[in-house]
C-alpha positions in Angstrom: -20.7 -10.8 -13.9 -17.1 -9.7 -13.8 -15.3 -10.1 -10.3 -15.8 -6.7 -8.7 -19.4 -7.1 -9.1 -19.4 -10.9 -7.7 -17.5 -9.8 -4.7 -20.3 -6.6 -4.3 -22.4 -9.4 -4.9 -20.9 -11.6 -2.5 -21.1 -8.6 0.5 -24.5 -7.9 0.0 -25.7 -12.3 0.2 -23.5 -12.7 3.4 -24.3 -9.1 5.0 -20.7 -8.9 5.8 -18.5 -6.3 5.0 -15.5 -6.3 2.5 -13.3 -6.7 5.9 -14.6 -9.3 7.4 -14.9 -11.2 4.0 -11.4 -11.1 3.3 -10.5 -12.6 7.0 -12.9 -15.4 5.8 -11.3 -15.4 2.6 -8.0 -16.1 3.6 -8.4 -18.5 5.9 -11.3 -20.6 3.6 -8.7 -20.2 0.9 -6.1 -21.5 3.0 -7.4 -24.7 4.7 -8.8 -25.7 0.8 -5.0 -25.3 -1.0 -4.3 -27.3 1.7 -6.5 -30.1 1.1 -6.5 -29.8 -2.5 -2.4 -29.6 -2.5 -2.5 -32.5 0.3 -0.2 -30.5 2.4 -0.7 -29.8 6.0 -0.7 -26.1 7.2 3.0 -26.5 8.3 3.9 -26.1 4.7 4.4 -23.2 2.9 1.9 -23.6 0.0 -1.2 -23.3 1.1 -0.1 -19.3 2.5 1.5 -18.6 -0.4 -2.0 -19.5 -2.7 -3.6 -17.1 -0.1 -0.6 -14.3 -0.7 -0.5 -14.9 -4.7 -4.3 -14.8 -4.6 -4.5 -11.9 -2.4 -2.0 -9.9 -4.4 -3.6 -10.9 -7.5 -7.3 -9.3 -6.3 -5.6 -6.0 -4.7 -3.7 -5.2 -8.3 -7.2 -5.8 -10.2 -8.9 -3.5 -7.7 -6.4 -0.9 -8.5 -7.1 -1.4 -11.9 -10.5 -1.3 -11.9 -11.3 1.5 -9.7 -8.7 4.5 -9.9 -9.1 6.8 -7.6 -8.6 10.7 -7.8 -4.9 11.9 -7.4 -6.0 13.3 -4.2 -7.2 10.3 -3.3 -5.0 8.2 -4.4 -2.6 7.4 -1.5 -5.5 6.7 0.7 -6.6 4.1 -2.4 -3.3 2.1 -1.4 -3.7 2.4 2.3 -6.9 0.8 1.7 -5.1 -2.1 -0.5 -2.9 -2.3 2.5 -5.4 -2.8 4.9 -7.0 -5.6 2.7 -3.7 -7.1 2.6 -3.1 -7.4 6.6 -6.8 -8.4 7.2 -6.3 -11.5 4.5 -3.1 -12.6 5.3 -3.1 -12.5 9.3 -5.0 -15.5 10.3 -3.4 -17.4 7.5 0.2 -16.6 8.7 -0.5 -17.4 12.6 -1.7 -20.4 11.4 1.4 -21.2 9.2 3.5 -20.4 12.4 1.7 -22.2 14.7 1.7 -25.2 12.4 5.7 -25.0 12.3 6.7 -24.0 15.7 4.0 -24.9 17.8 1.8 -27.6 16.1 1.0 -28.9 19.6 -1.5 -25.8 20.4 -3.2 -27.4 17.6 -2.9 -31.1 17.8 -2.7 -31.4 21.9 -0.2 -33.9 21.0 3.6 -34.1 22.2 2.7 -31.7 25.7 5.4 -31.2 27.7 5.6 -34.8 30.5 3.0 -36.6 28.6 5.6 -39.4 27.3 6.8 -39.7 31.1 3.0 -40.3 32.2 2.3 -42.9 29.8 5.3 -44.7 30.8 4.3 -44.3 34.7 0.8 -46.3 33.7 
């Protein structure tokens, strides 16, 4: 089974459609370079597995299946659109991780050290 026909594969096991599996995709590929790599989200790494993988799949998808001339700018758009819908998630997350990690972690709020003190 070659890897156009696992991912055709893939759609039709999950019921999910190519654009929801790559938003699944990205962020199950992120949070697993992470633990494999043994790097929190904060670093760049685990995003740029996602990006490198998720350029990787959109340039064998070209290959694979050309598209009519016609139809051929509208064969990119769609490559684009795979690109945002895998990488969104996975960059808010990086960003959140390095800017605000406290929306994630609850730790570090604003007044929280002077409360503990107070007790």
């Amino acid at each position: 089974m070659d890897w156009y026909a696992f991912k055709e594969w893939l759609e039709a096991v999950t019921w999910l459609d190519m654009d929801a599996l790559h938003i699944h995709a990205g962020i199950l590929l992120q949070l697993l370079a992470a633990l494999l790599l043994r790097r929190s989200l904060q670093s760049p790494w685990p995003w740029l597995i996602v990006l490198a993988a998720t350029l990787a799949n959109e340039a064998y998808d070209l290959r694979y299946e050309t598209w009519p001339d016609p139809e051929r700018a509208r064969q990119f758009a769609e490559g684009a659109k795979d690109l945002v819908n895998t990488m969104l998630i996975p960059s808010l997350l990086l960003l959140v991780a390095r800017f605000a990690p406290r929306l994630l972690t609850g730790r570090g709020r604003p007044g929280e050290a002077e409360r503990q003190a107070d007790r």
